[in-house]
N, C-alpha and C positions, 0 to 999 in steps of 0.2 A: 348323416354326413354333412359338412360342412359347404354352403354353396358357391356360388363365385361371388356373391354379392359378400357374403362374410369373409370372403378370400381377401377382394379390395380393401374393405374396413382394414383390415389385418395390416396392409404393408404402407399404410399412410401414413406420413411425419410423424411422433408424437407433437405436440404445444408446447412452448416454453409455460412454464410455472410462475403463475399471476395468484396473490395475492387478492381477491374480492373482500373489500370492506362494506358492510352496510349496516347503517345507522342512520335517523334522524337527525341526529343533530350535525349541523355542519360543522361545528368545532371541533368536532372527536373528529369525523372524517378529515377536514382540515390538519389535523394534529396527528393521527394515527398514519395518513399518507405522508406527513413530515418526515415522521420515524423511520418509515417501513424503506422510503427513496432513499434516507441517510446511510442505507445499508446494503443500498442497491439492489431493493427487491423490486417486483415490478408491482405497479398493486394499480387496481380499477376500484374505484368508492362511489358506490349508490346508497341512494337514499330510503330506497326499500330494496325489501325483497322483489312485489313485481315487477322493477325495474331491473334488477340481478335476472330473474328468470328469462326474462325477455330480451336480456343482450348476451346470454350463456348459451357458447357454441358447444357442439356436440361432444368433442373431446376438450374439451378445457378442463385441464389442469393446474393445480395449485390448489391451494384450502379458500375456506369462505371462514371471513372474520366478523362475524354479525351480532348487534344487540339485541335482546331477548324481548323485550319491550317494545313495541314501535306501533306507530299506524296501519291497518292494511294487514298486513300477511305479519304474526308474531315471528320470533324467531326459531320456535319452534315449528311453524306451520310450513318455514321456507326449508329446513331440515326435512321434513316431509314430503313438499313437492319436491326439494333437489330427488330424494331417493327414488319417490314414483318414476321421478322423469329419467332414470336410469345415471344419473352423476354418483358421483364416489368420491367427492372431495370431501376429506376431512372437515367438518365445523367444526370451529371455535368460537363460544357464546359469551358475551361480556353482558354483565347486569351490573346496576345499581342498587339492586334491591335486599341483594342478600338471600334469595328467597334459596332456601335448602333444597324443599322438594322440589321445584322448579329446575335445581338442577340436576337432580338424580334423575328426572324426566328423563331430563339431557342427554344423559350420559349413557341411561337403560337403550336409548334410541339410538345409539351411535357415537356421540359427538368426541370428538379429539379432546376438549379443556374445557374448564366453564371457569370465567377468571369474574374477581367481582371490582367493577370500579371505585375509583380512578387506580386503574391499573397500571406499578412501573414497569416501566419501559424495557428495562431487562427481562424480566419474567413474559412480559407480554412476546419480545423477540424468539425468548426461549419456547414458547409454546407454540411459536410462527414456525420456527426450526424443523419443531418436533415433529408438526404434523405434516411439512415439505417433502422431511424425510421418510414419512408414512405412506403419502400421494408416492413419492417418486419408487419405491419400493412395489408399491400397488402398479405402477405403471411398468414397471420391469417384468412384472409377472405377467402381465397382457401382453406383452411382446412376446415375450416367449411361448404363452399362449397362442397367438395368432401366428407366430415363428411355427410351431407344430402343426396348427391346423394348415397352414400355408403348404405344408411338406406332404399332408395326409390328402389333401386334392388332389394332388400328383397322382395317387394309388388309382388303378383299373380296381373293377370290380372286385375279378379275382384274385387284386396281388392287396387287397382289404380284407377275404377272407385267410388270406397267406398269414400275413402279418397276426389278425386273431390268433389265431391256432397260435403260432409261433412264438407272442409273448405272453405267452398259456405255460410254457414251454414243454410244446409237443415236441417233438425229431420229425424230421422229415417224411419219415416212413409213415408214423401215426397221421399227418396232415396229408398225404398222399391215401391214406386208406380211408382215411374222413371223406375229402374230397373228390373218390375217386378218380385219382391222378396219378400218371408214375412218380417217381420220387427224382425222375432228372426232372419231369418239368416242374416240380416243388422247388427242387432246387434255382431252378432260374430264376423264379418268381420269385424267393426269398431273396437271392442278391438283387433284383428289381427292387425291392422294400427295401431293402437295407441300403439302397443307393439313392432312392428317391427319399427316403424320409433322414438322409444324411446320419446313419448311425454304423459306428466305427463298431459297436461291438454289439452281444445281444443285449448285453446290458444297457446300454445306450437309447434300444429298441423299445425294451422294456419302459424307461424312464421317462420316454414320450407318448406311449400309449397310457401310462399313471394321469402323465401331465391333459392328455385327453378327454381319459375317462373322469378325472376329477372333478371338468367344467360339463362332463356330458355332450363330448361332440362326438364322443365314439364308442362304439362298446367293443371291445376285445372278445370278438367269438360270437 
């Protein structure tokens, strides 16, 4: 079951969607922040990765725009720490080099685009787009993830085994004979569930224990 501590995580602001650039060179950072503010995105440019890692708060959202190449941490290796250290922001890797398999790496690992420099301006926005759109969709679905779990804290022990049985779909009678229980006090316990975990129908009921069991915060039964 989910605890209090996951409960809080759960209903805290989301972050506005920041743009992380990092790259060596200051020119590209210089130039690629040019573009990204022309469009009004918000964008943070480091010069490495350790420096990205080290100023990335816990929910930060937006993508991370990085060269593959660099001093310190490759661009591949900050894709790697991001993911260890539990981030979920889309990457998108710019190279100079052209290297093929370097970017099938990439891509086998996660990464949103792998563009090869000097990249225009448009394609480069459009793949900035693409993967906003990705974050922010990933981000809709944690809400509503932590929206469920939020609802599913609510539940008493017993009205957790209620709701089991029930988007099982047992009848009242069957979850009463399971548990031992008359079928009024099942019944109370069911509209308990169905009023704490906010669901207008069973179906409804049903579609939030999926959304549970999906992430493993609950087992149905």
């Amino acid at each position: 079951m989910p605890t209090r501590t996951n409960l809080l995580m759960s209903t805290r602001s989301p972050q506005a969607q920041v743009v992380y650039v990092v790259d060596d060179d200051q020119g590209v950072l210089h130039s690629v922040r040019f573009l990204l503010e022309s469009v009004r995105l918000a964008v943070k440019p480091y010069d490495g990765g350790e420096a990205l890692l080290a100023a990335l708060g816990i929910g930060a959202t937006g993508c991370v725009l990085t060269d593959v190449r660099m001093p310190g941490l490759s661009g591949l290796q900050l894709q790697q720490r991001l993911t260890a250290g539990g981030w979920t922001l889309p990457v998108i890797f710019m190279t100079g080099h052209g290297d093929v398999p370097l970017a099938v790496r990439a891509l086998k690992a996660g990464a949103a685009d792998f563009l090869e420099k000097p990249v225009n301006d448009q394609t480069l926005l459009d793949a900035i787009q693409r993967a906003l759109a990705t974050d922010a969709a990933a981000s809709t679905q944690r809400e509503m993830v932590g929206d469920a779990r939020a609802r599913f804290e609510r539940l008493s022990p017993r009205e957790v085994e209620v709701f089991g049985l029930v988007v099982q779909g047992q009848a009242n009678k069957q979850v009463a004979q399971q548990l031992g229980l008359s079928e009024k006090t099942v019944e109370i316990h069911r509209s308990s569930v169905m009023r704490k975990m906010e669901a207008q129908t069973l179906a409804g009921l049903v579609r939030l224990a999926v959304t549970l069991e999906q992430r493993g915060l609950a087992r149905a039964g």
